[in-house]
Biotite code that builds the C-alpha atoms (Angstrom):
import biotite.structure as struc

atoms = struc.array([
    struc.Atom([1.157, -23.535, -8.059], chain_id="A", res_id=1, res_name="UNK", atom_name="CA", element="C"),
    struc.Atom([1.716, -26.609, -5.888], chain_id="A", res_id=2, res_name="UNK", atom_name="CA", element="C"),
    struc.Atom([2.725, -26.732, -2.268], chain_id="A", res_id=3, res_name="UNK", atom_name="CA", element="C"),
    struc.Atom([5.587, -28.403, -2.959], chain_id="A", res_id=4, res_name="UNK", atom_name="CA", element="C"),
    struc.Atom([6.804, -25.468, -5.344], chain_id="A", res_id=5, res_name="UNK", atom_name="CA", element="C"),
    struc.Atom([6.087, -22.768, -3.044], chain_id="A", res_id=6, res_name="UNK", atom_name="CA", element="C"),
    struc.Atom([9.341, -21.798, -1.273], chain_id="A", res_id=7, res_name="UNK", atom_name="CA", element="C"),
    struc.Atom([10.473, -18.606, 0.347], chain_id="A", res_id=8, res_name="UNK", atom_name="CA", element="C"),
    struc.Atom([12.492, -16.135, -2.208], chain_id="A", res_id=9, res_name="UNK", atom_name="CA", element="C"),
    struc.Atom([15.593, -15.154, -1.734], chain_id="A", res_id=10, res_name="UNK", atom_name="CA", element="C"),
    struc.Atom([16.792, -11.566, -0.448], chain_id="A", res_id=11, res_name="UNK", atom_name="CA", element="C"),
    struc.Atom([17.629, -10.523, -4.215], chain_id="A", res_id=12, res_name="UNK", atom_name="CA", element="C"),
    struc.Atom([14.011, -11.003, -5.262], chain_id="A", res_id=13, res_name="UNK", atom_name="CA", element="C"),
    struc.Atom([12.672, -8.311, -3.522], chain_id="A", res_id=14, res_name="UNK", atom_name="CA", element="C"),
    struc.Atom([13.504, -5.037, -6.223], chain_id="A", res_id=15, res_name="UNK", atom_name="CA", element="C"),
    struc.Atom([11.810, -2.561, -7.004], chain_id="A", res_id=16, res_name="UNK", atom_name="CA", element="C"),
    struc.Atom([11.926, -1.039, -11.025], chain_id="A", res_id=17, res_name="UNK", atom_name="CA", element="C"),
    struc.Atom([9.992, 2.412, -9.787], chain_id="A", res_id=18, res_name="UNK", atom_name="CA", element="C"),
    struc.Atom([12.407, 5.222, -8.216], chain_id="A", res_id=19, res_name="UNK", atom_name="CA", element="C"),
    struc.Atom([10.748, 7.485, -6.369], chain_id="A", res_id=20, res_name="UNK", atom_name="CA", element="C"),
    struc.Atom([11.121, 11.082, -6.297], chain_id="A", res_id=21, res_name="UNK", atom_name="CA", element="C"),
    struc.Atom([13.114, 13.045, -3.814], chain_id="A", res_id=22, res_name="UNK", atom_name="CA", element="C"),
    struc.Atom([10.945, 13.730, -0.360], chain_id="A", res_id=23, res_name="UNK", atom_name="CA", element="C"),
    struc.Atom([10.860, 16.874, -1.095], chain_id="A", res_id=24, res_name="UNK", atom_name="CA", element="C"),
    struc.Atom([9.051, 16.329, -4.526], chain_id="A", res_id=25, res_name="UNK", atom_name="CA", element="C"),
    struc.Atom([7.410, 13.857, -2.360], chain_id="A", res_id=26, res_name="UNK", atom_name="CA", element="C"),
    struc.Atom([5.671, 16.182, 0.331], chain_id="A", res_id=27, res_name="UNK", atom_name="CA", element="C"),
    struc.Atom([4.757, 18.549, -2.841], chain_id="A", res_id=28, res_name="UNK", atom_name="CA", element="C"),
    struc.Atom([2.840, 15.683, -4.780], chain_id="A", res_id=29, res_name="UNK", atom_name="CA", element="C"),
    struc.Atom([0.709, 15.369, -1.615], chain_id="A", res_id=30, res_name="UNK", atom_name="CA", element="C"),
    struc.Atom([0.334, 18.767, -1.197], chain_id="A", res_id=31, res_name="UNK", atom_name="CA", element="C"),
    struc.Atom([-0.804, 19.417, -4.409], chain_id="A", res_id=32, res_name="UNK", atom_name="CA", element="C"),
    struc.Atom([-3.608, 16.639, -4.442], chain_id="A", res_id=33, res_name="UNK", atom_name="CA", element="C"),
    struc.Atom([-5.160, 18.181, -1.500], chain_id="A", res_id=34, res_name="UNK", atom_name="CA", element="C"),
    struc.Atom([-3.906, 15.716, 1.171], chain_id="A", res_id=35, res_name="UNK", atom_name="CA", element="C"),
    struc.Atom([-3.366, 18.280, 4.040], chain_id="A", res_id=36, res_name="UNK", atom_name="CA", element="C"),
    struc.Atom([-6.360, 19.799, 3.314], chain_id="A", res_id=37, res_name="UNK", atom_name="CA", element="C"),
    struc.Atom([-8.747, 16.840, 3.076], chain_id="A", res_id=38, res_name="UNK", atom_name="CA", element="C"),
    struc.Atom([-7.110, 15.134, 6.674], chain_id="A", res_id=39, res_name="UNK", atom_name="CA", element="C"),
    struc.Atom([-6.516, 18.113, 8.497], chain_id="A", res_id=40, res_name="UNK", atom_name="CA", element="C"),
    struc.Atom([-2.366, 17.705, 8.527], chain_id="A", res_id=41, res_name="UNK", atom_name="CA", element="C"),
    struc.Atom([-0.181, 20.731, 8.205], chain_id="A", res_id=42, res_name="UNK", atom_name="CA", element="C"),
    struc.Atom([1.284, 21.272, 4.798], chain_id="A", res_id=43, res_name="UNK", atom_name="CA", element="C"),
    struc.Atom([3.926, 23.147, 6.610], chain_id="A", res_id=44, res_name="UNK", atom_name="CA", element="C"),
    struc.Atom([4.979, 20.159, 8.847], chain_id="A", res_id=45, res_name="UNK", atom_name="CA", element="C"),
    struc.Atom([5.188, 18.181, 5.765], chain_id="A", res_id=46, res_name="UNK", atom_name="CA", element="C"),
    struc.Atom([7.119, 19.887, 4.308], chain_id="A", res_id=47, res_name="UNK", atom_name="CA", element="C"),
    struc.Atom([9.970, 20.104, 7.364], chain_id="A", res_id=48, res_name="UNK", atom_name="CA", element="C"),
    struc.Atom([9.449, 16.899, 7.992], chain_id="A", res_id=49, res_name="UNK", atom_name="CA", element="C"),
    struc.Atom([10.876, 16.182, 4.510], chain_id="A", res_id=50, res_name="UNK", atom_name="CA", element="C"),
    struc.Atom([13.048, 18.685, 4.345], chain_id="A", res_id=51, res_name="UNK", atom_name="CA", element="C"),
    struc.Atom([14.982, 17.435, 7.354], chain_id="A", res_id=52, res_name="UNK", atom_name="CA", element="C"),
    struc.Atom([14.466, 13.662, 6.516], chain_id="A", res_id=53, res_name="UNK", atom_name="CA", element="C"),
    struc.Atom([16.393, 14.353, 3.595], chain_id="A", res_id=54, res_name="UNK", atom_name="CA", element="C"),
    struc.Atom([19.350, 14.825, 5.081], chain_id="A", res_id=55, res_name="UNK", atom_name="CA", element="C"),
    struc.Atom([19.882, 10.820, 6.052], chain_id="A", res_id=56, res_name="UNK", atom_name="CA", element="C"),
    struc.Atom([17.044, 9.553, 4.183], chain_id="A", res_id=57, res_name="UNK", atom_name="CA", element="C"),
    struc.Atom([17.966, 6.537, 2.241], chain_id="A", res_id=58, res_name="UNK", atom_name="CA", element="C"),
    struc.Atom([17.345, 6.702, -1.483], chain_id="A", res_id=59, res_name="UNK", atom_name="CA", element="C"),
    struc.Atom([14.181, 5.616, -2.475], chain_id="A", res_id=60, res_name="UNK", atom_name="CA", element="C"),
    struc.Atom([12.656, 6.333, 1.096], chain_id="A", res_id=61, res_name="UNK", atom_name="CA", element="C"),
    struc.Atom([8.739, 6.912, 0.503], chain_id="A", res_id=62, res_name="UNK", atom_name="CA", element="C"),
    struc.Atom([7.183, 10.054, 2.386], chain_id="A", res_id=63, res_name="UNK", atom_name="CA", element="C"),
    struc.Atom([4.070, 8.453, 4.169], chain_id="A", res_id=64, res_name="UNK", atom_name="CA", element="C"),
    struc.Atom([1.652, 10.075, 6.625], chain_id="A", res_id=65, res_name="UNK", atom_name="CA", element="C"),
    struc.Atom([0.211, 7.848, 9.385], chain_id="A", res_id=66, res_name="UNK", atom_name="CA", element="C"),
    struc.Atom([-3.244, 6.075, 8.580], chain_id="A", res_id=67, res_name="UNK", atom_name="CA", element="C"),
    struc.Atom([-4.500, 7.791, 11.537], chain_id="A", res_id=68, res_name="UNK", atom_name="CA", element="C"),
    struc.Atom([-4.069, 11.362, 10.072], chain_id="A", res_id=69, res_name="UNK", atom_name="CA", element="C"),
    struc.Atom([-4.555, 10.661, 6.871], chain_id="A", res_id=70, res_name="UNK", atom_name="CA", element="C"),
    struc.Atom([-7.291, 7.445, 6.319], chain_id="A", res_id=71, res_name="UNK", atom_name="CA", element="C"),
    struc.Atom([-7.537, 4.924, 3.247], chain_id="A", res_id=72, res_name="UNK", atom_name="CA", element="C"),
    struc.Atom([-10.855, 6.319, 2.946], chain_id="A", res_id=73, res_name="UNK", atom_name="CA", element="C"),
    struc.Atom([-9.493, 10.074, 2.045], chain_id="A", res_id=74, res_name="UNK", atom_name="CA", element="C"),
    struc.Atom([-6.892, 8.886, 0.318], chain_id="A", res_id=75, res_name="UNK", atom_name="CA", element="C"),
    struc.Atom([-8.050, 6.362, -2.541], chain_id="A", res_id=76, res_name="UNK", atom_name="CA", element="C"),
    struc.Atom([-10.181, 8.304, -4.460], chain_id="A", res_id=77, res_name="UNK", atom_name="CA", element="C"),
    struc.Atom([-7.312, 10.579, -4.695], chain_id="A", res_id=78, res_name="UNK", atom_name="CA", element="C"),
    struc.Atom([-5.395, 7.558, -6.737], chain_id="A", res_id=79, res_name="UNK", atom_name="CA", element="C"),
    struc.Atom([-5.527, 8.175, -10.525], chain_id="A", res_id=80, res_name="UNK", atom_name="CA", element="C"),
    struc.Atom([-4.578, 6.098, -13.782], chain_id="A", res_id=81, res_name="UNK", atom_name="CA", element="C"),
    struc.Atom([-5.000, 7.443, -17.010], chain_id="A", res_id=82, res_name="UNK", atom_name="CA", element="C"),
    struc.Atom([-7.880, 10.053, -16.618], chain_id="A", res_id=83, res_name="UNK", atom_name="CA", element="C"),
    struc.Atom([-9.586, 7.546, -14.151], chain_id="A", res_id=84, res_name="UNK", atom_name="CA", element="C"),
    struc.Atom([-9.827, 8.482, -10.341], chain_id="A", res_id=85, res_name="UNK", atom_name="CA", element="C"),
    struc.Atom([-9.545, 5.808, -7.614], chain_id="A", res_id=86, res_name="UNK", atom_name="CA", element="C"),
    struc.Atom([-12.771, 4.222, -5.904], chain_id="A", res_id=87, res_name="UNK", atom_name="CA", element="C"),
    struc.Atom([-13.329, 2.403, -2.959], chain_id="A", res_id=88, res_name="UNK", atom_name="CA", element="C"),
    struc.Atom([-15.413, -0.872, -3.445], chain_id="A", res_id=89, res_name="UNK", atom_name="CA", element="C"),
    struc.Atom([-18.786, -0.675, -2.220], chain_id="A", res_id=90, res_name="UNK", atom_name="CA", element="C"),
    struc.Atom([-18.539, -3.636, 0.413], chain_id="A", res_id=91, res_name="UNK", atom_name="CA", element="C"),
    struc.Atom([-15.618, -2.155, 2.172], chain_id="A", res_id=92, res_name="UNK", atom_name="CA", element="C"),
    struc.Atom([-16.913, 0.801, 4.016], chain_id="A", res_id=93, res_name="UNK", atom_name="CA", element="C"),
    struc.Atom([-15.120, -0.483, 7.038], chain_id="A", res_id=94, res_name="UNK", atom_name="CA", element="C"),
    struc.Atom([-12.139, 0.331, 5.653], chain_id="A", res_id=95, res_name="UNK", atom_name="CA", element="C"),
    struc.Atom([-10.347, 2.817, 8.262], chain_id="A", res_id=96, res_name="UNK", atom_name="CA", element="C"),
    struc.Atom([-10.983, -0.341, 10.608], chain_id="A", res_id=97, res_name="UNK", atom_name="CA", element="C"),
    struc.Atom([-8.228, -2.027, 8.938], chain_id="A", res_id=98, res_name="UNK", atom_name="CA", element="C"),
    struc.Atom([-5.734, -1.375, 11.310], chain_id="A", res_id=99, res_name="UNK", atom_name="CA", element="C"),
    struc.Atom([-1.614, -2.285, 11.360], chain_id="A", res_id=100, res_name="UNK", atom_name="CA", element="C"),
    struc.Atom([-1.044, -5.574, 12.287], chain_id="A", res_id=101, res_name="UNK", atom_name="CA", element="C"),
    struc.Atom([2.604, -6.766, 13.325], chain_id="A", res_id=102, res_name="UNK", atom_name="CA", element="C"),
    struc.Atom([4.214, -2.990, 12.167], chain_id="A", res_id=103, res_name="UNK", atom_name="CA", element="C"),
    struc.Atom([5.311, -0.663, 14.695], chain_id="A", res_id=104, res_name="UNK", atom_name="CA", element="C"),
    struc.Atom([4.921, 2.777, 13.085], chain_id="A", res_id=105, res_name="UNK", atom_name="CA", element="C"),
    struc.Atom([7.184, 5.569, 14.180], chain_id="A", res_id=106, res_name="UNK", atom_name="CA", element="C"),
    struc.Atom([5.314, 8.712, 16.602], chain_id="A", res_id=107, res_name="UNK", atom_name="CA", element="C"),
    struc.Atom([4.398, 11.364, 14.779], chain_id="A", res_id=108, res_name="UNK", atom_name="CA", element="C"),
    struc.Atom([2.454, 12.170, 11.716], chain_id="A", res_id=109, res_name="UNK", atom_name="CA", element="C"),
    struc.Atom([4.895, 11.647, 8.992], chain_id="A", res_id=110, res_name="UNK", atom_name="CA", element="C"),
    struc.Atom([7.295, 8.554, 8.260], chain_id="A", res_id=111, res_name="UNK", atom_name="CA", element="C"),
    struc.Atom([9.497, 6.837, 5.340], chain_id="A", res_id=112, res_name="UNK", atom_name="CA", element="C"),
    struc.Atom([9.334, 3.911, 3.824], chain_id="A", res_id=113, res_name="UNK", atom_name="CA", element="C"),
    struc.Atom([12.513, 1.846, 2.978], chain_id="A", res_id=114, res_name="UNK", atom_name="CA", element="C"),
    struc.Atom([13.341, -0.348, -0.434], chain_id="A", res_id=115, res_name="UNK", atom_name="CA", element="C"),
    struc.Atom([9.403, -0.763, -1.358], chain_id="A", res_id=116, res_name="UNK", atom_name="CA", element="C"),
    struc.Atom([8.810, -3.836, -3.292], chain_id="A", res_id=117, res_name="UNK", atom_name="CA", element="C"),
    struc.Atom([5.728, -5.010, -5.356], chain_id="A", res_id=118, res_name="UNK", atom_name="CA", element="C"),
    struc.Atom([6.004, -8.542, -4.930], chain_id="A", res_id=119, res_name="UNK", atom_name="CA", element="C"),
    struc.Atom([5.634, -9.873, -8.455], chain_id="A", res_id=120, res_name="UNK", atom_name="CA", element="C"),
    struc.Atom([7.438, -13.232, -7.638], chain_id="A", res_id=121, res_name="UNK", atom_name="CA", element="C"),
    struc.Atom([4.970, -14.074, -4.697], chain_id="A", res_id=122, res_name="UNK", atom_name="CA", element="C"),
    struc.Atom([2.216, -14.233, -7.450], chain_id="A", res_id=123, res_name="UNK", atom_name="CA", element="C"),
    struc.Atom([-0.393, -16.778, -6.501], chain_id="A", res_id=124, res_name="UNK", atom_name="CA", element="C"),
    struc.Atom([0.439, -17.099, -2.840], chain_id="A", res_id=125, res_name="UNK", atom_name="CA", element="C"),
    struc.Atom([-2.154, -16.572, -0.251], chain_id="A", res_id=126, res_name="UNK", atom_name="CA", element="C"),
    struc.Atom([-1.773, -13.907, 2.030], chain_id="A", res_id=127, res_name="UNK", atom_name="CA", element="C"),
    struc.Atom([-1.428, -16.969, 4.733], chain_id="A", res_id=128, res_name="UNK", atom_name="CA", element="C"),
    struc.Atom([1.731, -18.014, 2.580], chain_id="A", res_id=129, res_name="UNK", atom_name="CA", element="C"),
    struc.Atom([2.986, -15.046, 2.119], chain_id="A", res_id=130, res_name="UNK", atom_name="CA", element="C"),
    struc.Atom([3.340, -13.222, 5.643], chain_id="A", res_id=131, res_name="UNK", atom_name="CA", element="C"),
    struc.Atom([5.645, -15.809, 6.847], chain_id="A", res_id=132, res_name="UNK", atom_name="CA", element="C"),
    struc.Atom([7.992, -15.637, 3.357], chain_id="A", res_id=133, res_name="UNK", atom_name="CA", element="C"),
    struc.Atom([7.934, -11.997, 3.769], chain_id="A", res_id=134, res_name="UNK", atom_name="CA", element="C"),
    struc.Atom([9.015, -12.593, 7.420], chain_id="A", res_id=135, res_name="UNK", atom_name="CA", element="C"),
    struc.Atom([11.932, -15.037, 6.974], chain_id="A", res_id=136, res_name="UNK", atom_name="CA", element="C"),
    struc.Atom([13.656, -12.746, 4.716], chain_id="A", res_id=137, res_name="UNK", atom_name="CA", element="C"),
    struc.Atom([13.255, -9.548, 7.535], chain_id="A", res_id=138, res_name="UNK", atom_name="CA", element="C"),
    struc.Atom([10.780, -7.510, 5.536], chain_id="A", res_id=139, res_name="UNK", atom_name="CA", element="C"),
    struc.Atom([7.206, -6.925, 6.603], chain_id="A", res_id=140, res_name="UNK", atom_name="CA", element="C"),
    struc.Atom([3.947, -6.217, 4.647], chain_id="A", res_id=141, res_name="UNK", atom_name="CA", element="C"),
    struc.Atom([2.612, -2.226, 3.263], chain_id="A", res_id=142, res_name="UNK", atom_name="CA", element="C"),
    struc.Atom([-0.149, -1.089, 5.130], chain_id="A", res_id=143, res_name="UNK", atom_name="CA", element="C"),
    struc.Atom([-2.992, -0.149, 2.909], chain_id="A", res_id=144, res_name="UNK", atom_name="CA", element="C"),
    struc.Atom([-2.536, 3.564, 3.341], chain_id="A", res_id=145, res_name="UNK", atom_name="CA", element="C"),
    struc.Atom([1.308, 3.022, 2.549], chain_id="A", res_id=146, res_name="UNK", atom_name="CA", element="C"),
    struc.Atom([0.429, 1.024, -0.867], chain_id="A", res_id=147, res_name="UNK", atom_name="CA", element="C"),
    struc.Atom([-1.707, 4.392, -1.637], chain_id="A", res_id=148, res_name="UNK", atom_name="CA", element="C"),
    struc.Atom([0.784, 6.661, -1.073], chain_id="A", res_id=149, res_name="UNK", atom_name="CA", element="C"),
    struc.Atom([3.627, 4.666, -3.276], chain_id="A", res_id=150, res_name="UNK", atom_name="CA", element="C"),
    struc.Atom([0.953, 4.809, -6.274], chain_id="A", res_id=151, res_name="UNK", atom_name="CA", element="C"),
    struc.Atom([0.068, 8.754, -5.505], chain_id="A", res_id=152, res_name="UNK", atom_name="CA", element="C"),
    struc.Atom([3.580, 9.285, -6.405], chain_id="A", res_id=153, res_name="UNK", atom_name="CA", element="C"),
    struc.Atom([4.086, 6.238, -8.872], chain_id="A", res_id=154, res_name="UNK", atom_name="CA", element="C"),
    struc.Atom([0.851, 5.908, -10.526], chain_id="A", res_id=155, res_name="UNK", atom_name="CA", element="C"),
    struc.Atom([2.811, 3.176, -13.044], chain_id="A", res_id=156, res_name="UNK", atom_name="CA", element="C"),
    struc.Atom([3.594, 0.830, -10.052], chain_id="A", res_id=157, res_name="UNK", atom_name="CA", element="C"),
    struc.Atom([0.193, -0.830, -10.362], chain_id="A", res_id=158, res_name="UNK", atom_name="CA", element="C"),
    struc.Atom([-0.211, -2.696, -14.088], chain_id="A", res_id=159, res_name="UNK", atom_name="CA", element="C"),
    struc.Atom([-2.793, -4.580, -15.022], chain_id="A", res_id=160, res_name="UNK", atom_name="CA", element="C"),
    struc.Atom([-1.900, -8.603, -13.899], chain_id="A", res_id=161, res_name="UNK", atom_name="CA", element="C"),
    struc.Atom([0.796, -6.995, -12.022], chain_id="A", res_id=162, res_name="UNK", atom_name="CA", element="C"),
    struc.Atom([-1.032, -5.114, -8.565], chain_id="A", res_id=163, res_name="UNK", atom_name="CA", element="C"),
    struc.Atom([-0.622, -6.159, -5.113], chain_id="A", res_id=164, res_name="UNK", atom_name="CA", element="C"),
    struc.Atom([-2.098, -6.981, -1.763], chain_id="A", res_id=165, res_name="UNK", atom_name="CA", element="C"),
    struc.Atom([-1.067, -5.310, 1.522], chain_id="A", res_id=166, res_name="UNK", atom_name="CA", element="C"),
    struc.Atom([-1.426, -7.059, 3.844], chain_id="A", res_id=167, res_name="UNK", atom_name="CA", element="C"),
    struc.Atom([0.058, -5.558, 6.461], chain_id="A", res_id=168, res_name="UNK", atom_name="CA", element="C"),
    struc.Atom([-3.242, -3.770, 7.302], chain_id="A", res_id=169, res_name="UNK", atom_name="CA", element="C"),
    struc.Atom([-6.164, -6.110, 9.083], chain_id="A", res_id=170, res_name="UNK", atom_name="CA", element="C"),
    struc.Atom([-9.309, -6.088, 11.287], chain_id="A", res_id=171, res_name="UNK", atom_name="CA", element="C"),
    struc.Atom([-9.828, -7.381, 14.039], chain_id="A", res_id=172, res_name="UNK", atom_name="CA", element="C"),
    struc.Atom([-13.152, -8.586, 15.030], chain_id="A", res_id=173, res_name="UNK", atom_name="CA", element="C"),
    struc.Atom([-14.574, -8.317, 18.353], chain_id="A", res_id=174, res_name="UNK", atom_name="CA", element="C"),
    struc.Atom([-14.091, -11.556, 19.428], chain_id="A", res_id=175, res_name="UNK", atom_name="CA", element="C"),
    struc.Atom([-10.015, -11.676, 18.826], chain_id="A", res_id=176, res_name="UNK", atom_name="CA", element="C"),
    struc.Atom([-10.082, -12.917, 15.380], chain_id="A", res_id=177, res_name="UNK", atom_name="CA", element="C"),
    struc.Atom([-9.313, -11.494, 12.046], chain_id="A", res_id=178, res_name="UNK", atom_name="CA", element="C"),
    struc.Atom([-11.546, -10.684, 9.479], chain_id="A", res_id=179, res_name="UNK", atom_name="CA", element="C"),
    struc.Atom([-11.265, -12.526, 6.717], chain_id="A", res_id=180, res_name="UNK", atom_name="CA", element="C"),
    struc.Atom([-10.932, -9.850, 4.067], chain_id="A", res_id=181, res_name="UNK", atom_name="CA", element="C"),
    struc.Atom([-7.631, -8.795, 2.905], chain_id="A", res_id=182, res_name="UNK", atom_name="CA", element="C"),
    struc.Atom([-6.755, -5.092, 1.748], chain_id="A", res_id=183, res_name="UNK", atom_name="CA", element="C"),
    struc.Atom([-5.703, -5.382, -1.829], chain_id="A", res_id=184, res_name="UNK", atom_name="CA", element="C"),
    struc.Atom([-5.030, -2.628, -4.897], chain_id="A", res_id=185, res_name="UNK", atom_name="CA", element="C"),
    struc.Atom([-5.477, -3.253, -8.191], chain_id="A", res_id=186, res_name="UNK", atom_name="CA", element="C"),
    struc.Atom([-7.227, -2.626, -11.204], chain_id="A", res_id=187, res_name="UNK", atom_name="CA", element="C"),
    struc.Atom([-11.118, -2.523, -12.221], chain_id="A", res_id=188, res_name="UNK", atom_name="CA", element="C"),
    struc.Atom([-12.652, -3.780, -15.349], chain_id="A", res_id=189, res_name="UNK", atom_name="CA", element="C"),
    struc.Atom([-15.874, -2.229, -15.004], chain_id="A", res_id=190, res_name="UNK", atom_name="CA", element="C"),
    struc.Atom([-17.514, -5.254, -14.012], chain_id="A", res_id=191, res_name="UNK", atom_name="CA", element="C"),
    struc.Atom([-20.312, -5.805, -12.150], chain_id="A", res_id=192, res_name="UNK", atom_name="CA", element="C"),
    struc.Atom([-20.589, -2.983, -8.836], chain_id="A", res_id=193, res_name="UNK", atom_name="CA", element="C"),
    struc.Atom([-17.942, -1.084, -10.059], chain_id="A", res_id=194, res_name="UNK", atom_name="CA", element="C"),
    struc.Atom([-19.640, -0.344, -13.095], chain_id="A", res_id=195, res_name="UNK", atom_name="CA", element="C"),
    struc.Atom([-18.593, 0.314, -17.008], chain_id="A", res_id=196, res_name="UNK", atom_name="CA", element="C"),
    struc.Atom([-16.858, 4.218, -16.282], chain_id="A", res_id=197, res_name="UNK", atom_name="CA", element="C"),
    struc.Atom([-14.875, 2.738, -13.795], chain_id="A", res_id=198, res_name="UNK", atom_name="CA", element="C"),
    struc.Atom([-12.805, 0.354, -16.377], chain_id="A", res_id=199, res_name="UNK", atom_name="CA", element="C"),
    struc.Atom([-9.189, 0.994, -15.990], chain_id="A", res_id=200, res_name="UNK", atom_name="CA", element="C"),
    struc.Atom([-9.841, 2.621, -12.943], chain_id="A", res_id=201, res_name="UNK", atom_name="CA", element="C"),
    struc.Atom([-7.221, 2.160, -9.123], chain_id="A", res_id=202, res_name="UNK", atom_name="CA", element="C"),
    struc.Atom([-9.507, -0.084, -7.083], chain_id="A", res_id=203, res_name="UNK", atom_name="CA", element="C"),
    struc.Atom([-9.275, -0.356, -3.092], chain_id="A", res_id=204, res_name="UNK", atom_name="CA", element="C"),
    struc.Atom([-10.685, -3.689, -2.531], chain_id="A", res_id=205, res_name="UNK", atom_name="CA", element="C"),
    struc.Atom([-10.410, -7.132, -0.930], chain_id="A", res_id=206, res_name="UNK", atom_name="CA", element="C"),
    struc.Atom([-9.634, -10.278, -1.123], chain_id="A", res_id=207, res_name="UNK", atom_name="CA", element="C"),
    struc.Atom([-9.689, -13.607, 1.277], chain_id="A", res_id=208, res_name="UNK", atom_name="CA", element="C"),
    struc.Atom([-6.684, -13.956, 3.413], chain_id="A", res_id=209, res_name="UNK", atom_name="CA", element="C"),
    struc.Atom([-6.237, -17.903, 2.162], chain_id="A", res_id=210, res_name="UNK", atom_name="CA", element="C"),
    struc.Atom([-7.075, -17.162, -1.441], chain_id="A", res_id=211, res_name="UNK", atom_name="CA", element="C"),
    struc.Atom([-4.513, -16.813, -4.057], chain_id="A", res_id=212, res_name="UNK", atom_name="CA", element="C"),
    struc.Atom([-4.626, -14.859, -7.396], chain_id="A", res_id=213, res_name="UNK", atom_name="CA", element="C"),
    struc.Atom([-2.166, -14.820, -10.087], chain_id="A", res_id=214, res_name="UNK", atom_name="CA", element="C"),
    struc.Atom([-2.110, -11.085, -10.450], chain_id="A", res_id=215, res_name="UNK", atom_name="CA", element="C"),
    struc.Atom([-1.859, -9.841, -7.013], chain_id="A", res_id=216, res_name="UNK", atom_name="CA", element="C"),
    struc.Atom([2.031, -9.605, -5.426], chain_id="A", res_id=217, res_name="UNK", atom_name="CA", element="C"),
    struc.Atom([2.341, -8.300, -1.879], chain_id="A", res_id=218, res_name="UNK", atom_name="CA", element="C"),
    struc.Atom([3.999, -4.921, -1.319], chain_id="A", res_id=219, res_name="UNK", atom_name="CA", element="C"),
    struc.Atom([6.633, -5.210, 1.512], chain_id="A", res_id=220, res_name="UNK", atom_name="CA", element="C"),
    struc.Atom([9.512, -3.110, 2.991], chain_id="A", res_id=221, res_name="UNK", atom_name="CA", element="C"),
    struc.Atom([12.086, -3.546, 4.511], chain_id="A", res_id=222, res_name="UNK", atom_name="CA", element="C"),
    struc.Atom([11.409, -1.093, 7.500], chain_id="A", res_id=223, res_name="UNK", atom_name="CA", element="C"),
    struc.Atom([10.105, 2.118, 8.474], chain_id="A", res_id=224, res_name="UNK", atom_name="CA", element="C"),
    struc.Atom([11.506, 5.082, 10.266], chain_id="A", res_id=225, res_name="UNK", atom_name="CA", element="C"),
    struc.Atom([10.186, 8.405, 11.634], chain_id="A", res_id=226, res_name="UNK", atom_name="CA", element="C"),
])
């Protein structure tokens, strides 16, 4: 897409086709894959937690637990399509180093989500193109972790040519900068590393923070709250 083409969406773009269950439902789907007990969080506190967030939660609020209870690394091979299981590419074992960047997270170790979109219509935008779109229209970028738990209880959000980035999760080097690599989710086709099994398989990767690709959005919200 040229430059010149490339302008900011409105509000009324951002929609998301994929209701998510109640946060009750919610704390029980990660229950039942084992979250609590892989990370170490109380399945009890989960459940209050979503028990009383209920109460003022608006509708399609996602139940997430913070990235420093429960890491990308625990949590993406617990992704599933089909019969596949998620995988973490090889050359990202850095990945619980991919910290928020420009999202305050509520205290504690739970939080919701607000108005999740995948970002089909940003399609072919950089990350460095996108960040400041998302920003003019007052939403802000998933983190990683928060892009796994929307497809732990949507599995369907993420279609082949139509998976997204999320971007709001970056590392920082040592000297200041960031790392070039950008947290992305989408789906393998058994090529090369990931190998033939893997085909059809949820795929924690990468990709360059000024590249663009066709069939990667960027998942945004409109806000968190705890």
């Amino acid at each position: 897409m040229p430059d010149a083409q490339r302008t900011t969406p409105s509000t009324d773009a951002y929609t998301s086709a994929f209701p998510l269950p109640s946060l009750a439902d919610q704390a029980e789907r990660l229950i039942d894959l084992r979250v609590p007990a892989l990370t170490g969080i109380d399945a009890g506190a989960l459940r209050s937690f979503a028990e009383k967030a209920a109460v003022d939660a608006p509708a399609g609020s996602l139940l997430a637990v913070h990235p420093d209870a429960a890491p990308a690394s625990a949590l993406a091979p617990l992704l599933r399509l089909a019969d596949k299981p998620g995988f973490l590419v090889v050359d990202m074992e850095d990945v619980d180093a991919f910290t928020p960047q420009g999202v305050d997270l509520p205290d504690g170790p739970f939080y919701l989500v607000h108005d999740l979109d995948r970002g089909d219509h940003m399609g072919n935008w950089s990350p460095e193109e996108a960040l400041p779109a998302l920003t003019a229209v007052g939403r802000t970028p998933l983190l990683l972790t928060e892009g796994i738990h929307w497809l732990l209880q949507r599995p369907e959000v993420l279609e082949r040519n139509k998976c997204f980035m999320t971007i709001g999760s970056r590392l920082r080097k040592p000297n200041g900068s960031f790392d070039a690599r950008t947290p992305a989710i989408w789906i393998s086709n058994g090529t090369g590393r990931d190998g033939k099994e893997r085909k059809g398989a949820p795929k924690v990767g990468w990709c360059w923070w000024n590249n663009r690709h066709t069939w990667l959005g960027f998942g945004s919200t409109t806000g968190r709250d705890g």
